[in-house]
N, C-alpha and C positions, 0 to 999 in steps of 0.2 A: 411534547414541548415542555424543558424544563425551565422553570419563572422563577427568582428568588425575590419575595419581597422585602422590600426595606422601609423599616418604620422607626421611628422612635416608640421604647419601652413606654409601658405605664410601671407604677409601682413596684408590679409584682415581677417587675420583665417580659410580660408578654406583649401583642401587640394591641391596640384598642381594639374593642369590639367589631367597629364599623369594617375596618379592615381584616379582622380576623373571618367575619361575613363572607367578603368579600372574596377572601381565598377558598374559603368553604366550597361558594356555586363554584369557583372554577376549578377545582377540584375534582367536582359529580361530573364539569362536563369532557372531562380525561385532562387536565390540566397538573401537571405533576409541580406544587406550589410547595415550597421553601423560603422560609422567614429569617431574615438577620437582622436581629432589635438595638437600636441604639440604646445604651444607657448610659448613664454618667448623667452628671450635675452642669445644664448650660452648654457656654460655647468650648469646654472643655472635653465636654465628654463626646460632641461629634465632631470637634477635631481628633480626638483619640479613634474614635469610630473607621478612620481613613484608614489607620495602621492595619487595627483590623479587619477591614473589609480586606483590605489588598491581601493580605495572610489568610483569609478566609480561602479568596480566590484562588492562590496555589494550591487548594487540595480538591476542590468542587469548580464543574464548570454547569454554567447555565447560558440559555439561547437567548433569556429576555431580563435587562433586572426591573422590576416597576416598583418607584419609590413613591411614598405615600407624607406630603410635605415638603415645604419649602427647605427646612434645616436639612432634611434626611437627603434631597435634592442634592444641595450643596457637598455633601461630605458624597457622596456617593460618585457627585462628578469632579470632583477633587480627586478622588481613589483612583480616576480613567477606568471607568465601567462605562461600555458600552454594549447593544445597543442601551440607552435608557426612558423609559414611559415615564412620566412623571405626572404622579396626580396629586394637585392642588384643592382641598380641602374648603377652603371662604376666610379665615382668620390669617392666612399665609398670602392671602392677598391683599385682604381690605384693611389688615390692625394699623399697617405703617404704609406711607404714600411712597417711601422705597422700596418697598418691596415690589413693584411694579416693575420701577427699573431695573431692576434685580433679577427679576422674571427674562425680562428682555435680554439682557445681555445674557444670562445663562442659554437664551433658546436660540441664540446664534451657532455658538463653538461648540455646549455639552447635549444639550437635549436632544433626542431623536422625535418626540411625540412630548405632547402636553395633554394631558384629560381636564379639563373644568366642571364645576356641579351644575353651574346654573347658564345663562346666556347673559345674567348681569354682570359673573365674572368676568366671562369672555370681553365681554365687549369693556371693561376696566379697563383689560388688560392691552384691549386695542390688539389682538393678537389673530391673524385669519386662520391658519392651519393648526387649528388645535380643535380637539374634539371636546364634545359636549355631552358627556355620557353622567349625570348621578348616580349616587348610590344606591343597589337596591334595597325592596325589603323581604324578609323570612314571612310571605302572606300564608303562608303555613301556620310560623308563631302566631304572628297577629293576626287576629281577628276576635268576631265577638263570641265570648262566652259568659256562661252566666256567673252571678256575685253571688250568690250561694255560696255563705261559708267565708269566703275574701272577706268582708267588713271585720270578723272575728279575727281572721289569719292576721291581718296587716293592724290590728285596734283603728278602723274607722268608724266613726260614730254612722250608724246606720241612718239615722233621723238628720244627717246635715248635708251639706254640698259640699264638693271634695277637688279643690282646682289644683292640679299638679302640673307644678313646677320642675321637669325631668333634667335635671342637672346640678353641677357644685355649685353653689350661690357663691363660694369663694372668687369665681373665674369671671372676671370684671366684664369681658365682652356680654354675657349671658346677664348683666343687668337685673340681679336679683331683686336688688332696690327699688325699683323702676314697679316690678311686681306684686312686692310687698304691700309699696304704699297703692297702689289701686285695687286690691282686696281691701285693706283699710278704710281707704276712699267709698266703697259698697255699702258701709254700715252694718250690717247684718252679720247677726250675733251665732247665725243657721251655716256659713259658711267658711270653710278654713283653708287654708294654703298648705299647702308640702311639697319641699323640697324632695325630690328622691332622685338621691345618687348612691355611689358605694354599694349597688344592687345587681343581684346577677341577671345579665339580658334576658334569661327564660322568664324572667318572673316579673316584667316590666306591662306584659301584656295582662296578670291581675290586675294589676292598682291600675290599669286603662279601662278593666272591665269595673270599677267600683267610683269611680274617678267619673266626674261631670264636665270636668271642660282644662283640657292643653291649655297651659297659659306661657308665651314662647315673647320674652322682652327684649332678646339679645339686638346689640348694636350693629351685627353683621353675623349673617350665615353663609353658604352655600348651598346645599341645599340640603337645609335639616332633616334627617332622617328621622326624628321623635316627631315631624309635624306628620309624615308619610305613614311609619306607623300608626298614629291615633287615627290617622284616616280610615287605615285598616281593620282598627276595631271598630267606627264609628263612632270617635269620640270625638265633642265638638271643640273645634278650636278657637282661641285667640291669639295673634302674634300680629307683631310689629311688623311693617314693610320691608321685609330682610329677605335678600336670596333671592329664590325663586317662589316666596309660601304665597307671596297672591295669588301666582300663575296657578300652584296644584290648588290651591282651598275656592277659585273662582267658578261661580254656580252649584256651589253646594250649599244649602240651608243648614244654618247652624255654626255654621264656620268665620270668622269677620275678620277683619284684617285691621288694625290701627294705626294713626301716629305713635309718635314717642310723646303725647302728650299725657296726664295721668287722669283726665276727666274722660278723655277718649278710651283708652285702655279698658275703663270703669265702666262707661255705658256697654261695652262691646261684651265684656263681662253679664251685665246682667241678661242682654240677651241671650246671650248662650246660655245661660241657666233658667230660663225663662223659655227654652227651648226646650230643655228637659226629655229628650229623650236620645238615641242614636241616630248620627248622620249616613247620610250616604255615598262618601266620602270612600270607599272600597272599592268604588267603579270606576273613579278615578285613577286610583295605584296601580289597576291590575297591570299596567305593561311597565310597571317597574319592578315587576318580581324579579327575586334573584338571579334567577336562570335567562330569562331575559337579558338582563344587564351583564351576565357574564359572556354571554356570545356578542354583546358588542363591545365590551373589553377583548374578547379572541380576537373581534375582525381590527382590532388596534395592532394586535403583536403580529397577525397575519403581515400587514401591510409594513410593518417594520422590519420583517425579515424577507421579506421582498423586497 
């Protein structure tokens, strides 16, 4: 089966990680995967994106295209590609209360399938026949290993606590502010925050293995794949009531869930480091391994070509 996916670029042109993942498992499981990257600046550049696709399409055929986002959605069913999968990510739903309706009318005339992360999506969207498949994770990459060596590699101070923040602070959903000031709010002079973005996905699993506690603020997710992996190393979490994170971090010790309040955020903080050591949190992920998750993206395209 040949699949072309459709994404918008990052920077460099390629496609994000999460999705590049993603093509990965279905790849191993004989999935012959092909990528066409949106670039351009805004709503110009996936309006141009149309021309291209359709010019793309004269020389390459494929059996399924699955677009990754609301924008790449649109330009893609503008171009008349079909069949098309369409996976909605958590900010492509929750940022704007039109994009809802937006959703909707596209899954009348363009869409063949809708993938969602979470069941809190779903149910926003108010939408019955769409599947409910998250992201996986690489539980090969993640897991625990030891800090021997990591404190020197990455300069963290060995003698302090280390709460990472895995993302651009720039990216307003992700409420870095929100984070800041509740480290702040801790008082203690033994504790420090880091940002870590602009970093290569193999090497996200050190700074988890040196790292004491996921600190996850954002306004809206889907289902955050940086909460899934610290799971998988056993690093304890905190995040705000976004997505699905209650539902994966609920009965594991160490793990806490908060308002958006900044005294709440703060206690929830201290017991996580006060927790002090790895969760168990590994037991939970194991059926979102990649390979897993890519046979029920297949039994999606199955049914689509049927």
């Amino acid at each position: 089966m040949k699949v072309l996916f459709i994404a918008s670029a990052k920077t460099d042109g390629q496609a994000g990680t999460v999705v590049k993942q993603q093509a990965d498992s279905l790849t191993k499981c004989g999935i012959n995967v092909s990528f066409f990257c949106i670039t351009g600046n805004g709503i110009r550049g996936y309006l141009f994106s149309i021309y291209k696709l359709r010019k793309h399409l004269k020389k390459n055929k494929y059996d399924i295209f699955h677009v990754h986002y609301l924008y790449s959605a649109l330009a893609a069913a503008f171009a008349g590609i079909r069949p098309l999968v369409v996976s909605l990510m958590g900010s492509d739903v929750k940022a704007r209360k039109v994009y809802k309706y937006i959703i909707r009318l596209m899954n009348l005339f363009f869409f063949d399938h809708i993938i969602v992360k979470s069941a809190e999506m779903k149910d926003h969207l108010g939408l019955k026949d769409i599947s409910i498949i998250p992201n996986g994770v690489d539980l090969q990459l993640f897991k625990e290993m030891p800090a021997s060596g990591l404190y020197e590699k990455y300069k963290f101070n060995p003698l302090h606590k280390h709460i990472l923040f895995i993302s651009n602070p720039e990216r307003k959903e992700k409420n870095f502010d929100l984070a800041k000031a509740a480290v702040e709010r801790l008082g203690r002079t033994d504790v420090e925050l880091h940002a870590i973005y602009d970093v290569l996905h193999i090497h996200i699993p050190e700074y988890m293995a040196i790292g004491d506690v996921l600190l996850l603020t954002s306004f809206w997710e889907g289902s955050p794949n940086v909460v899934k992996e610290a799971m998988a190393c056993g690093l304890p979490v905190v995040s705000t009531r976004t997505g699905d994170v209650e539902e994966l971090i609920e009965g594991i010790d160490g793990c806490y869930i908060s308002g958006f309040e900044l005294n709440d955020i703060a206690e929830n903080l201290g017991k996580a480091l006060k927790f002090n050591k790895r969760t168990d949190g590994r037991k939970k992920v194991k059926n979102l391994d990649n390979n897993i998750i890519a046979h029920r993206i297949i039994s999606v395209y199955d049914q689509i070509k049927h």
